[in-house]
Structures are given as C-alpha cells and as structure tokens.
C-alpha positions in Angstrom: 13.8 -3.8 -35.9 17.1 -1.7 -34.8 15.9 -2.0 -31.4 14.9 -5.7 -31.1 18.4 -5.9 -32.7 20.1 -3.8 -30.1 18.0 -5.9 -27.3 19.3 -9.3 -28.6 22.7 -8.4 -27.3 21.9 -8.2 -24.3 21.4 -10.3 -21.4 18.0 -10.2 -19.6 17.6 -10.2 -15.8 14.8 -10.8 -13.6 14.9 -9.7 -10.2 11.7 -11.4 -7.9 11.5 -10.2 -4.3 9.3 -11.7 -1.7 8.9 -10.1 1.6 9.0 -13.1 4.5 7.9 -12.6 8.1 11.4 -11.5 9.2 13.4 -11.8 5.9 13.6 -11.0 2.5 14.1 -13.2 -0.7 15.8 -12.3 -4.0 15.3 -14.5 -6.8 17.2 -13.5 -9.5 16.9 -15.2 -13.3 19.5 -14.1 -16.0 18.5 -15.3 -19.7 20.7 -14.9 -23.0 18.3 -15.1 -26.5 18.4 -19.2 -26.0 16.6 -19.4 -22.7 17.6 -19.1 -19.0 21.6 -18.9 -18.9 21.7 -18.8 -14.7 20.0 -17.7 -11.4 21.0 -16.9 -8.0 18.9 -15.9 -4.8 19.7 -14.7 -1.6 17.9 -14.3 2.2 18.4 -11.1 4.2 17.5 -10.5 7.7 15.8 -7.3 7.2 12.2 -6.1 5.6 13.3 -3.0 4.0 16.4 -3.0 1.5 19.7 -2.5 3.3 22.6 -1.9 1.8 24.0 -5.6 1.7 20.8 -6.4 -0.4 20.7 -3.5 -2.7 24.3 -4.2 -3.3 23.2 -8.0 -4.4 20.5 -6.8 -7.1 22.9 -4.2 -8.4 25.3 -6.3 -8.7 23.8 -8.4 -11.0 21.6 -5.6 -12.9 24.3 -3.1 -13.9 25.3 -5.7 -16.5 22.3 -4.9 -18.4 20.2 -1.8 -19.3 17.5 -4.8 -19.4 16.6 -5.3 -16.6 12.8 -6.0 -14.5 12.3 -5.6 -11.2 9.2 -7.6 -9.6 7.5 -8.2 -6.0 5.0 -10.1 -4.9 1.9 -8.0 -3.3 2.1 -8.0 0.8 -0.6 -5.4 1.0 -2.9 -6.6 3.9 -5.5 -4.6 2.2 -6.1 -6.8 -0.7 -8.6 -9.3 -2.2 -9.8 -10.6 -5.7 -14.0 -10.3 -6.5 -15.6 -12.6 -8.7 -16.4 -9.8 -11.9 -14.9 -7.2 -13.7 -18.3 -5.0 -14.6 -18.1 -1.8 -13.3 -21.4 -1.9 -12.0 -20.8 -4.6 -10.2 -17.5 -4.1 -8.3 -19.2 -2.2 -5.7 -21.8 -4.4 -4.9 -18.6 -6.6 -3.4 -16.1 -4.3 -2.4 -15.6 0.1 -2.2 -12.7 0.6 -3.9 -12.6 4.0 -4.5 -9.1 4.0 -2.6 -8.0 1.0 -4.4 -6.0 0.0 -8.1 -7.7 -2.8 -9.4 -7.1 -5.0 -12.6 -9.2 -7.2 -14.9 -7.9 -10.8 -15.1 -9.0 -11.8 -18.5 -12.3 -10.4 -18.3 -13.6 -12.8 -15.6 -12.8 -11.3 -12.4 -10.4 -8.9 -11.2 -7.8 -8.3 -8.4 -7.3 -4.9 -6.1 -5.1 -3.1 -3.3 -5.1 -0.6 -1.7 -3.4 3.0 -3.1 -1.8 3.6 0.2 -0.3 0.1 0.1 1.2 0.1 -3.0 2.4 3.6 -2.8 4.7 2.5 0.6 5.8 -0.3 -1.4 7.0 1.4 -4.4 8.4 3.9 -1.7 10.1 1.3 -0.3 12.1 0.1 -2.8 12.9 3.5 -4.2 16.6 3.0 -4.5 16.4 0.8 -7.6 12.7 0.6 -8.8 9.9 -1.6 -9.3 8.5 -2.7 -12.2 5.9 -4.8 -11.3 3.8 -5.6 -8.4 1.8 -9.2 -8.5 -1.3 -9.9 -6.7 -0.7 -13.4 -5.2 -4.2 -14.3 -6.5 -2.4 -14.6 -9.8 0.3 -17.1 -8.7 -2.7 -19.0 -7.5 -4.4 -18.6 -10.9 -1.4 -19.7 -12.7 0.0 -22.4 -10.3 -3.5 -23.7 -10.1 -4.4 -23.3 -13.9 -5.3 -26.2 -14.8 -7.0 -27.7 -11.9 -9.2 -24.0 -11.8 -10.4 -25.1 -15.4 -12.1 -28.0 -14.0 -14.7 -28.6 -11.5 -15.2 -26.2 -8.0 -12.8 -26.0 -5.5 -10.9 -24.1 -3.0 -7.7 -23.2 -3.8 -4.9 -21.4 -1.0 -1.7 -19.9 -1.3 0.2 -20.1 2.0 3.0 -17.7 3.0 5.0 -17.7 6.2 2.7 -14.1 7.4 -0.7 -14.9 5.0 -2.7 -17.1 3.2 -4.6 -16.4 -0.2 -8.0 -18.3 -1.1 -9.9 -18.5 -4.2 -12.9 -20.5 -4.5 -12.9 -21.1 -8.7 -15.6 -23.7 -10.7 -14.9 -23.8 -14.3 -12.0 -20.8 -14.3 -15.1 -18.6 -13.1 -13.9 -17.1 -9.6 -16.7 -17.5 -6.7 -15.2 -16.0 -3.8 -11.2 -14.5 -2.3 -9.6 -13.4 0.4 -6.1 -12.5 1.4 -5.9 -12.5 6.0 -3.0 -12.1 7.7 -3.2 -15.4 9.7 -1.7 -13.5 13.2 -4.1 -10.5 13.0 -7.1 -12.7 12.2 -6.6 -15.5 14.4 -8.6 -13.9 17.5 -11.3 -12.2 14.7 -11.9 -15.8 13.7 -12.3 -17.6 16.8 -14.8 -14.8 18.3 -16.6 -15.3 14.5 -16.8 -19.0 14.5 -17.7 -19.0 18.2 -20.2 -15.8 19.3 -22.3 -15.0 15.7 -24.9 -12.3 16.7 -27.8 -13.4 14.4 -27.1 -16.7 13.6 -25.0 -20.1 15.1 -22.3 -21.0 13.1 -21.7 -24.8 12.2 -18.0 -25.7 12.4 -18.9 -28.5 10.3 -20.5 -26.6 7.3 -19.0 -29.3 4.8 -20.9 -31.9 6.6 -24.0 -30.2 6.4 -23.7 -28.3 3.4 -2.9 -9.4 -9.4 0.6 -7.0 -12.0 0.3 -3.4 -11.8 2.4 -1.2 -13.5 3.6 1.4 -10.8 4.0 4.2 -13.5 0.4 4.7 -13.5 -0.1 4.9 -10.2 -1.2 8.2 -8.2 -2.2 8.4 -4.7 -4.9 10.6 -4.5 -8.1 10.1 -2.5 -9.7 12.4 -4.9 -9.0 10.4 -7.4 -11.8 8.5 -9.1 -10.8 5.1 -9.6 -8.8 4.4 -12.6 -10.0 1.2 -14.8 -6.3 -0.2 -16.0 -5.8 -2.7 -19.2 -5.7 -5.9 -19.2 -2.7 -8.0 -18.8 -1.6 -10.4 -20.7 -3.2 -13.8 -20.8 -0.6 -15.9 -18.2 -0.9 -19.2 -20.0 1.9 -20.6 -21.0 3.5 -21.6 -17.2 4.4 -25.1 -18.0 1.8 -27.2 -17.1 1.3 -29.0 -13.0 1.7 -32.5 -12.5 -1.2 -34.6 -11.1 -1.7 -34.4 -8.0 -1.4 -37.3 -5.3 -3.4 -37.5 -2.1 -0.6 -38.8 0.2 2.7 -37.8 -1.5 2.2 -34.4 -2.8 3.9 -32.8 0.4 8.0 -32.0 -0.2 8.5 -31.6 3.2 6.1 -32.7 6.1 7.3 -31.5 9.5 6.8 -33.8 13.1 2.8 -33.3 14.4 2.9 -30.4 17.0 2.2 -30.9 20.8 -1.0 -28.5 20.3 -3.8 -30.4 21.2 -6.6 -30.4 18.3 -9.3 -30.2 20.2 -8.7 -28.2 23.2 -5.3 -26.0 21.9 -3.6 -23.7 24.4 -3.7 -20.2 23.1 -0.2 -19.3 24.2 0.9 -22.1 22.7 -1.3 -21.7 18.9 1.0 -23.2 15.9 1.1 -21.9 12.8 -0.7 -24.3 10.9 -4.0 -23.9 13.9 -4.0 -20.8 13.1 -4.2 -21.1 9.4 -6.9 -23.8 9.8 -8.8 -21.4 11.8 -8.5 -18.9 9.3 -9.6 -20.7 6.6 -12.3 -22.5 8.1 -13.8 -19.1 9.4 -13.0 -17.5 5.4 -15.4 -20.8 3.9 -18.2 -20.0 6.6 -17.7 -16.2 5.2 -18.2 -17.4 1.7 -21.4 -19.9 2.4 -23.4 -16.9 4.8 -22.4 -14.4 2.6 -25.4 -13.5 0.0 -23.2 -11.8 -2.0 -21.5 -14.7 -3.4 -22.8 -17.5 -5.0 -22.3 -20.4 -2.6 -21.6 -23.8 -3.8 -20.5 -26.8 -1.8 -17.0 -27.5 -1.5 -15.6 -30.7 -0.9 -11.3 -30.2 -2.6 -8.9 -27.8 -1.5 -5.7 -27.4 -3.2 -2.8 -25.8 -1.6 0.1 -23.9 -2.6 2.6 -24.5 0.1 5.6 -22.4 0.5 6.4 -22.6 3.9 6.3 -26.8 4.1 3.3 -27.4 6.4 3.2 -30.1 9.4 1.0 -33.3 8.8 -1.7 -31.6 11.8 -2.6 -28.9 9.3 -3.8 -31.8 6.4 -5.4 -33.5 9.5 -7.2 -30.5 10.5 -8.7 -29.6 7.0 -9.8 -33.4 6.6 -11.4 -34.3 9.7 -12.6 -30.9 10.8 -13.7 -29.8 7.5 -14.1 -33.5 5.5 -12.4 -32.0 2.5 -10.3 -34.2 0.3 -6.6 -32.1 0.3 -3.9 -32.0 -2.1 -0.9 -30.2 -1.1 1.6 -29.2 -4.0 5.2 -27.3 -3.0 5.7 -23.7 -4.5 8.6 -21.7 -5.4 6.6 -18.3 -4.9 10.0 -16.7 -6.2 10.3 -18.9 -9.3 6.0 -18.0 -10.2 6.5 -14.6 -9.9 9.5 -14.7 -12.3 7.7 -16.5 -15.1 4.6 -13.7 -14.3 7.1 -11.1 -15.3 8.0 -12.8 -18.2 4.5 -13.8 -18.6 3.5 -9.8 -18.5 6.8 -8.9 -20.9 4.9 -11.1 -23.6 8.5 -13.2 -23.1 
C-alpha cells in the first residue's frame, strides 16, 4: 500500500530506443497518475550512445526514480517458431545458445545470448530494462487481423524486415533477414536450387526479456523464462484500405522491374526479394505447415515507394495492405503492456 502510495507521486517515464541504419531514435513518454502528461523524441547520428544522447535520456529520467528503459531487438540472429513445447523447439531451431520466451503459450520468440549480451553492453551507462522482439510489435500491431484468417504479416525497418505467417492467432512460420546481407543469398536461392526448381510465382501455382536474468554462458543449458504478460489492450487498428492505407508513398524508382541493375538495387527490390525468397522457404520447408497465402499486411516504418506494393502484387498476386507504424510509439505501450500498466 505505502509503496503504491509512494509511486503515485511520481511521474513515470518511458524511454524507447530504436537503433536505425545510421541513427538512433529516442522516444521518450512521461505519464502522471491521469494518463500520458508529455513526450519528446530525438535522432542522433551515431549507433552506440554518445554523450549528446545519454545526456537527452538523463535528462529527462533523473526526475524520477521511476523510470523504464526499453529497445527494440536488432539481433540478426533472431526468429520466432510456431510452438512453445520443449520437445518441439528443436525440431525448428538449436537454441542452446539462445534466450527464448513463450508468447501466450502458442509460440515463442528467441535470440541469440551473444546478441543480447553486446546490447545490454552497449547501453551500460544507464541500463536497460527490457529488450522486445519485433515479432511482438507485429503481434500487437497486427492483433486483430492475426485473429482472423491466414496471412503474411511484415514489419519493415530501414536495415530488416520481420515476417510472420499467422491463421487464427496460431503462428505458421518467422523470420527476421537483414535485407543487405540477404539480398545476394536470395537471388542465388531463388535462381540455382540444387534439388529442386524454384517457381517465382509460387502464389500462382500454389519478443521482452528481462536482461537481469540473463547469463552468457555456452555451458549453460537453456533457460525456459515466464511468460509475459498477455499484450492486449493496444487500442485497437483501423480497417484497412487497399489504395489509401500508405502515409507516405515515395516517386516509382528508375530500377527496372524486370531486368534491375545490381549496382543500382533499391531498397524496396531488395526487400521484395527477400520476402519472396522467405515465402518459398516457408512452402518447401517440411517443417512447417504450409498453407497458401494470398494477404500480406505490412507494418511500414520507413514509408515504402509505390514499386514495392507493385512488386508484391504482380510478382507474387497477393492482395496488400500497407498500414504506417510508429515502431517507437509500439514499443512504449509493450513496456507498459509488460509493467501490467
């Protein structure tokens, strides 16, 4: 009683840091007992905390002894499988070097020990609280569309894109690529299969972790962590519209479609490559139970050119629905989310 007492004087404060190709973003939300009071945010040139960047948070968290420190996961090593049985993890994935969570005991998330260790190294200095698996902003972004019938569902970030193929809230199938470091991967995939030839045109024809528990030990058997808390009370998404949903729509690229210069890949090529190669993954792949995919919704973050719709559409006749994201603004209501808040 004495100390929800002592905690209702207080202000809150939620700092949210996303880590950009060449920048960093603080997001920070400062609440009073009645709701959110004010927020600020902030771009810095750099990918590890400088001192003009520290000196922003601090600002801002030395006015409260409650404070919560969050950042989204940029782990390349990363993914989401489609259980959260024991027994069954390793038929997907090894993850004896990895943390891994239960999402509400239908399938969980993971990263790699190393990974999260340099990132908690990283921001040393003032702390983290809690790292988030972008397979959760896509499960509450998404949540009630994932509820629903199958679909593909991607978050796209300036460096990588997240997809989770989900029918009925059930997860099917996830990967997290760095769209630069896969690009060549994907073509040679797509192009040169060793047992089998690919069919571009397969549609036509067919998490947070609490860092206090973490160790990095190789020895280490892998440690089964609690639950979080259920995420479901993000205020519900609007309906989404076929031709209006984009906030931002840049002017089509010079790439030519169907014969692109490699020197000259865009951004949005390369993450149509990378997710058409990830959704010929998921249909060849025994492991995974294959269904036939015909929506894709997309998280965009980074305000995607009209080519990259056009590719997804007429290369891969799915029916798209883009939706703009505040990454920054998700990962603040997952903190809350997570704080039971």
């Amino acid at each position: 009683m004495l100390d929800k007492l002592f905690e209702s004087l207080y202000l809150k404060v939620f700092v949210n840091i996303i880590i950009k190709e060449s920048s960093t973003l603080v997001y920070i939300e400062i609440h009073s007992k009645k709701g959110v009071l004010d927020n600020r945010q902030a771009e810095f040139d750099t990918l590890e905390p400088n001192e003009k960047m520290l000196d922003f948070i601090q600002n801002y968290i030395k006015e409260s002894p409650f404070y919560y420190i969050s950042v989204l996961d940029n782990s390349l090593l990363q993914g989401a499988l489609p259980t959260c049985s024991k027994n069954r993890l390793a038929y997907y994935y090894d993850l004896s070097n990895c943390e891994y969570k239960c999402y509400k005991e239908k399938w969980s998330y993971y990263t790699a020990k190393a990974e999260l260790y340099e990132l908690e190294k990283r921001y040393s200095e003032i702390g983290l609280d809690f790292i988030f698996s972008p397979f959760l902003i896509i499960a509450n972004f998404f949540q009630d569309k994932i509820k629903s019938s199958l679909a593909l569902y991607v978050l796209v970030e300036e460096n990588y894109i997240s997809l989770a193929v989900f029918e009925e809230s059930n997860l099917l199938y996830a990967e997290h690529l760095d769209i630069h470091a896969q690009n060549e991967d994907d073509e040679f995939f797509l192009a040169n299969d060793e047992n089998e030839s690919v069919d571009l045109d397969l549609q036509e024809s067919q998490a947070g972790i609490d860092l206090e528990d973490i160790e990095i030990d190789e020895d280490d058997e892998l440690e089964d962590f609690a639950d979080i808390e259920d995420l479901d009370s993000i205020e519900e998404i609007e309906e989404f519209e076929e031709s209006k949903d984009i906030e931002e729509e840049l002017l089509e690229s010079d790439t030519v479609f169907d014969e692109p210069d490699e020197e000259n890949f865009n951004e949005d090529y390369q993450r149509f490559i990378a997710i058409q190669s990830s959704v010929a993954r998921y249909y060849k792949d025994e492991r995974y139970e294959s269904r036939f995919i015909e929506n894709i919704y997309i998280a965009d973050s980074v305000s995607v050119s009209s080519d990259f719709k056009k590719y997804l559409e007429e290369e891969m006749f799915l029916n798209v629905y883009i939706r703009h994201v505040e990454i920054e603004a998700e990962l603040c209501e997952l903190t809350k989310e997570e704080l039971g808040l």
